[in-house]
C-alpha positions as CSV (number, residue, x, y, z in Angstrom):
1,X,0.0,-30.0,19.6
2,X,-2.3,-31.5,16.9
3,X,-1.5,-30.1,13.2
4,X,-5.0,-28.5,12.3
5,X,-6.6,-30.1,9.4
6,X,-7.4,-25.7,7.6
7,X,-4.2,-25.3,7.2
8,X,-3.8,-27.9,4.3
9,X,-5.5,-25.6,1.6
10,X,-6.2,-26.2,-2.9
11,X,-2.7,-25.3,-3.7
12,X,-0.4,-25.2,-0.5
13,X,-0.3,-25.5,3.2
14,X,-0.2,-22.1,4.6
15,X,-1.0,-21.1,8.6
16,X,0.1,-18.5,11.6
17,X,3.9,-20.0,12.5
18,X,4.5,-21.4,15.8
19,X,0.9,-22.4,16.6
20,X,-1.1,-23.4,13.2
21,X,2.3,-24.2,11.7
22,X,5.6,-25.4,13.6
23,X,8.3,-26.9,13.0
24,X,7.8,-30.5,13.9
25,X,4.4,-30.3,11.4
26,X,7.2,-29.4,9.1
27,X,9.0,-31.9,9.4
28,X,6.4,-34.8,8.8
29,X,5.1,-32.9,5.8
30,X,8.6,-33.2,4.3
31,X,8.6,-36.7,5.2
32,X,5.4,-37.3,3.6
33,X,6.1,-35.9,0.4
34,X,9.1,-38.2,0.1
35,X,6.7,-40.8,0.9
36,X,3.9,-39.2,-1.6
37,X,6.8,-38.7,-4.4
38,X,8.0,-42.9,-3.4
39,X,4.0,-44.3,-4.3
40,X,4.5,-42.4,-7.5
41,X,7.7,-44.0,-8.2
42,X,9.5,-40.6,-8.5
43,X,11.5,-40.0,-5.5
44,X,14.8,-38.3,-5.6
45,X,16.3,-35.1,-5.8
46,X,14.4,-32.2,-4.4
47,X,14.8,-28.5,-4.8
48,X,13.9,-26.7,-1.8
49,X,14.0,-22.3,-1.3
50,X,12.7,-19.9,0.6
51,X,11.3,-16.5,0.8
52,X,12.5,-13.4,3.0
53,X,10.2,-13.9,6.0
54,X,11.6,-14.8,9.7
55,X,10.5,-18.0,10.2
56,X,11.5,-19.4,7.0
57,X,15.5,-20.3,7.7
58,X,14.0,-22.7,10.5
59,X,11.0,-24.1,7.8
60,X,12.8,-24.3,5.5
61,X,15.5,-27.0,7.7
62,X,12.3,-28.6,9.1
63,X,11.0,-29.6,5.8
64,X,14.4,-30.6,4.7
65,X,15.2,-32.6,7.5
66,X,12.0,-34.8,6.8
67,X,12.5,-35.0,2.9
68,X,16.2,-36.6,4.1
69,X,14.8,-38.8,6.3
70,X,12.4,-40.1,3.4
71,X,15.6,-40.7,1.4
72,X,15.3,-37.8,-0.5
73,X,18.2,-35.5,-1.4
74,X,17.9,-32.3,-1.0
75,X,19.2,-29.2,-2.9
76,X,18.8,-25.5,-1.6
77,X,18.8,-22.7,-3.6
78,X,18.5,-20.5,-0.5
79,X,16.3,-17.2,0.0
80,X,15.2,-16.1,-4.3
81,X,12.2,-15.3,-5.5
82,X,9.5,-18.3,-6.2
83,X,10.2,-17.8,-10.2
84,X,13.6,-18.7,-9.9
85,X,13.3,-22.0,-7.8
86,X,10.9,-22.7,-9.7
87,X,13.1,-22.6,-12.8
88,X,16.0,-24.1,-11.0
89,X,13.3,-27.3,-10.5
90,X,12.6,-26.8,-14.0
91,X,15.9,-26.6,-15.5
92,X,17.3,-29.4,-13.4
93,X,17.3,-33.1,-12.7
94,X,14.6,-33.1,-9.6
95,X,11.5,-35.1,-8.6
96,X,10.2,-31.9,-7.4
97,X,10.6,-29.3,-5.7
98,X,9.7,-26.6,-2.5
99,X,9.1,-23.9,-1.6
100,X,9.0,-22.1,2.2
101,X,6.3,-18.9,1.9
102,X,3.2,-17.4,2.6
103,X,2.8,-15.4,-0.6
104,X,0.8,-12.0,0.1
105,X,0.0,-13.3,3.7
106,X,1.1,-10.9,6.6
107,X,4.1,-11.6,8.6
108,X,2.9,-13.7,11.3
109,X,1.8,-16.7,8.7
110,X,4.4,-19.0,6.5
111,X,3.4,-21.9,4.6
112,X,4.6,-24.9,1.8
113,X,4.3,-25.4,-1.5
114,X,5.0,-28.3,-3.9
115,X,6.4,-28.2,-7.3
116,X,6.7,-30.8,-10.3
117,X,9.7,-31.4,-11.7
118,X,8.8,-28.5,-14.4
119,X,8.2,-26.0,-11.7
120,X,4.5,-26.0,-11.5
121,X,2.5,-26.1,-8.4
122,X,0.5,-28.9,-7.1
123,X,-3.5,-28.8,-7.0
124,X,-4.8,-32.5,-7.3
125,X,-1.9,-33.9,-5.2
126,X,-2.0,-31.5,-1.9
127,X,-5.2,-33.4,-0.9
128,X,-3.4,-36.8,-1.6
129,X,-0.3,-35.3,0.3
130,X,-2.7,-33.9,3.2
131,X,-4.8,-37.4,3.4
132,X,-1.2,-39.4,3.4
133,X,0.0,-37.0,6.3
134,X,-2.7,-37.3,8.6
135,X,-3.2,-41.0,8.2
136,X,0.4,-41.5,9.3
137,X,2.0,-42.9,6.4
138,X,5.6,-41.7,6.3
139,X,8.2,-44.6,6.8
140,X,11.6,-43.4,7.2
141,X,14.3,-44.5,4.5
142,X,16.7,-47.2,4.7
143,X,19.4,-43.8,4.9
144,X,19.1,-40.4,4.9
145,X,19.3,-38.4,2.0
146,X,21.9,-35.9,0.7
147,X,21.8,-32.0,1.8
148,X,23.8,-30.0,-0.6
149,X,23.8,-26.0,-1.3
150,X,24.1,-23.7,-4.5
151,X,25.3,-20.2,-3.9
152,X,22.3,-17.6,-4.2
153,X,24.8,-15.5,-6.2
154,X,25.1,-18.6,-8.8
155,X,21.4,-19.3,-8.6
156,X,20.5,-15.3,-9.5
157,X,23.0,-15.2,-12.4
158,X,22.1,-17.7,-13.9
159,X,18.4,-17.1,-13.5
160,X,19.5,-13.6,-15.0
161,X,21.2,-14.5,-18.0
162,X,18.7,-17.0,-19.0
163,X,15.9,-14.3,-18.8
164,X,18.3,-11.7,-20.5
165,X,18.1,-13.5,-23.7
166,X,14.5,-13.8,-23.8
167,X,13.4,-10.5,-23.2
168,X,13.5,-7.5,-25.5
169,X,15.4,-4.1,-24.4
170,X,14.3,-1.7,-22.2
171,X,16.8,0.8,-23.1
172,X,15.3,4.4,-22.4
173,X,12.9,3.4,-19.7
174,X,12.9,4.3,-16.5
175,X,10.9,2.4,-14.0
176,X,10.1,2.5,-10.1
177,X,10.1,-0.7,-8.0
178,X,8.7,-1.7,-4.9
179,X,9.3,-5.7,-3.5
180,X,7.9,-4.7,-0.5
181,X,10.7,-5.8,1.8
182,X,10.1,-9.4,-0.2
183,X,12.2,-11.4,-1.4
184,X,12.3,-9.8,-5.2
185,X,15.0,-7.3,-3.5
186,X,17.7,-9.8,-3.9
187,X,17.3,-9.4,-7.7
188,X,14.4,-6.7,-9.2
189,X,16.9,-3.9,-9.5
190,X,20.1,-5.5,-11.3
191,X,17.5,-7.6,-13.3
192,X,15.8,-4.5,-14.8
193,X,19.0,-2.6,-15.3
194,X,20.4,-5.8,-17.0
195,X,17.3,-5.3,-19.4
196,X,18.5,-1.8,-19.8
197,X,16.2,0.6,-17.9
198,X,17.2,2.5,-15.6
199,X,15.7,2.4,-11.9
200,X,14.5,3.4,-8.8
201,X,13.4,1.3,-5.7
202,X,11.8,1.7,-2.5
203,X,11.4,-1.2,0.2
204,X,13.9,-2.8,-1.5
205,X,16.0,-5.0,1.5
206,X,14.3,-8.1,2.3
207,X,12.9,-7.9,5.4
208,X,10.6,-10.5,6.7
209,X,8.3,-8.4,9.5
210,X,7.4,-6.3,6.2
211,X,7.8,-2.8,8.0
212,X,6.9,-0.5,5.0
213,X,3.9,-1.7,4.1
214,X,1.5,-5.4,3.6
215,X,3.1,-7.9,1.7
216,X,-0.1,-7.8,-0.6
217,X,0.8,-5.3,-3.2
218,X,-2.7,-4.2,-3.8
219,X,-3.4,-0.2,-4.6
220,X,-4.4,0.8,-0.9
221,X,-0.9,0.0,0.1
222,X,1.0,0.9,-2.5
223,X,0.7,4.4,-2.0
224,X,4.3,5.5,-1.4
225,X,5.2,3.9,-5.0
226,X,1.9,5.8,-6.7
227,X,3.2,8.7,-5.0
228,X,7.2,8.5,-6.5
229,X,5.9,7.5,-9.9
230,X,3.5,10.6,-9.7
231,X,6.1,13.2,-8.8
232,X,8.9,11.8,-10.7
233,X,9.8,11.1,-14.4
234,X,8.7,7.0,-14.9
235,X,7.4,5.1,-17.4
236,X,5.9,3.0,-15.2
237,X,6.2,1.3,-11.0
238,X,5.6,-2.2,-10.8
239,X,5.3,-3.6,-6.8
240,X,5.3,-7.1,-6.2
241,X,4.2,-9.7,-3.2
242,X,6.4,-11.3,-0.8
243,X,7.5,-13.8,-3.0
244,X,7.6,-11.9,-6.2
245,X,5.5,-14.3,-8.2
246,X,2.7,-11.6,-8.3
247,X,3.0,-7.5,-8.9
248,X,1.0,-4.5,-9.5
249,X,1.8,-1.9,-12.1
250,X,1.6,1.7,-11.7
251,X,1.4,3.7,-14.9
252,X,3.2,6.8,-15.4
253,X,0.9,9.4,-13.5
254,X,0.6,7.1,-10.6
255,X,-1.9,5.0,-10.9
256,X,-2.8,1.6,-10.6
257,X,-3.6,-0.3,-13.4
258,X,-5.9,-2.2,-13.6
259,X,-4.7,-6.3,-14.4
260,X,-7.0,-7.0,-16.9
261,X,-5.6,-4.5,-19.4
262,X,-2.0,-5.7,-18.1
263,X,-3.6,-9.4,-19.4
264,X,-4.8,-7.9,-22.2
265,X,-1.3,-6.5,-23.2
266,X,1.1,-9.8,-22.4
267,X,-1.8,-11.9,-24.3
268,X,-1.3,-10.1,-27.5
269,X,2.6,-10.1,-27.4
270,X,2.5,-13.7,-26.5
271,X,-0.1,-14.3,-29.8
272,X,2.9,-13.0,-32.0
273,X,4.8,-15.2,-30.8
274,X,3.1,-18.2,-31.8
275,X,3.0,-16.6,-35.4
């Protein structure tokens, strides 16, 4: 089956699994972004996660298996929120990184994305990686690269205690939390209470056919969060996408907020600290 040329988009390569996106597509991209990352003169380690959806276990060793064969070696962090592989990219010795997910998309859908070494996504270089892929050019290595394994549990503390220190209390809040059966189960809750607030959450195992509600966390299906914030005693509900790099907040009668004024707010506290 030919790989559709769509599913390469600006900033990843996203499609329905099993027909726009399989496994042996996969595995060539994996092998042509060791072979994108070699014309650049930066191959070598990669970081590679995932999020919480169905297909992404078997994505996830497709795209590994093709960054070994390009003589990359390859480092899992596992199933953790996008944030923290991309600060395990960040805070380690890799050529890059990347990551298995389809964001917001619903469940049938999975995709790739690409990260620097400082955990940043691609834009510019997905249409070099796309044009490399479909004109063939992916040589395997001399030898296969290295597959090696962190713990999750390691990955999340550490992730934790770096963020610990950089964010003020929370003490005396109490705040409602809905991943959406995304991957931001595996850490929201202990994260927050390590803050210091105390919490609730809904929707909170990861659960890849997302059977509460959308992956997309906008208001229309967020109701059952608006609804617990409204009725109970919160500061605040925050619900997030699949792969927790993008949430709503709920204020403390229940509703949404809109993001502008959320901008507004983090722009001014991140002006005082350039004072």
């Amino acid at each position: 089956m030919a790989t559709p040329r769509n599913i390469f988009r600006a900033y990843d390569i996203r499609g329905i699994y099993g027909s726009e996106l399989t496994l042996v597509t996969a595995e060539r991209v994996g092998a042509t972004f060791a072979a994108y990352l070699a014309s650049k003169g930066a191959s070598g380690r990669i970081c590679i996660g995932r999020d919480a959806r169905t297909s992404s276990p078997d994505l996830e060793a497709a795209v590994t298996a093709g960054l070994r064969s390009g003589g990359c070696d390859v480092v899992s962090v596992g199933m953790v929120p996008i944030p923290v592989a991309n600060w395990w990219t960040w805070r380690g010795d890799f050529a890059g990184g990347v990551y298995i997910t389809a964001s917001h998309n619903p469940a049938e859908y999975n995709g790739i994305r690409f990260r620097h070494p400082d955990g940043t996504g691609f834009t510019e270089g997905n249409a070099a990686i796309r044009d490399l892929f479909f004109a063939g050019e992916s040589p395997a290595a001399a030898a296969d690269g290295d597959l090696t394994h962190i713990p999750v549990a390691e990955v999340l503390e550490l992730f934790a205690a770096f963020t610990a220190k950089r964010i003020g209390s929370l003490a005396g809040m109490r705040i409602a939390l809905d991943p959406g059966n995304g991957v931001g189960g595996v850490i929201l809750e202990s994260l927050f209470q390590r803050f210091g607030a105390a919490t609730v959450i809904i929707n909170g195992e990861p659960d890849g056919s997302f059977p509460n509600r959308p992956s997309e966390p906008s208001p229309k299906n967020i109701s059952a969060l608006m609804e617990l914030v409204a009725d109970g005693d919160f500061d605040c509900g925050i619900a997030f996408d699949g792969d927790c790099d993008r949430c709503v907040f709920v204020d403390d009668r229940g509703r949404p907020v809109q993001t502008e004024k959320i901008g507004i707010l983090l722009a001014r506290e991140l002006l005082k600290l350039r004072q």
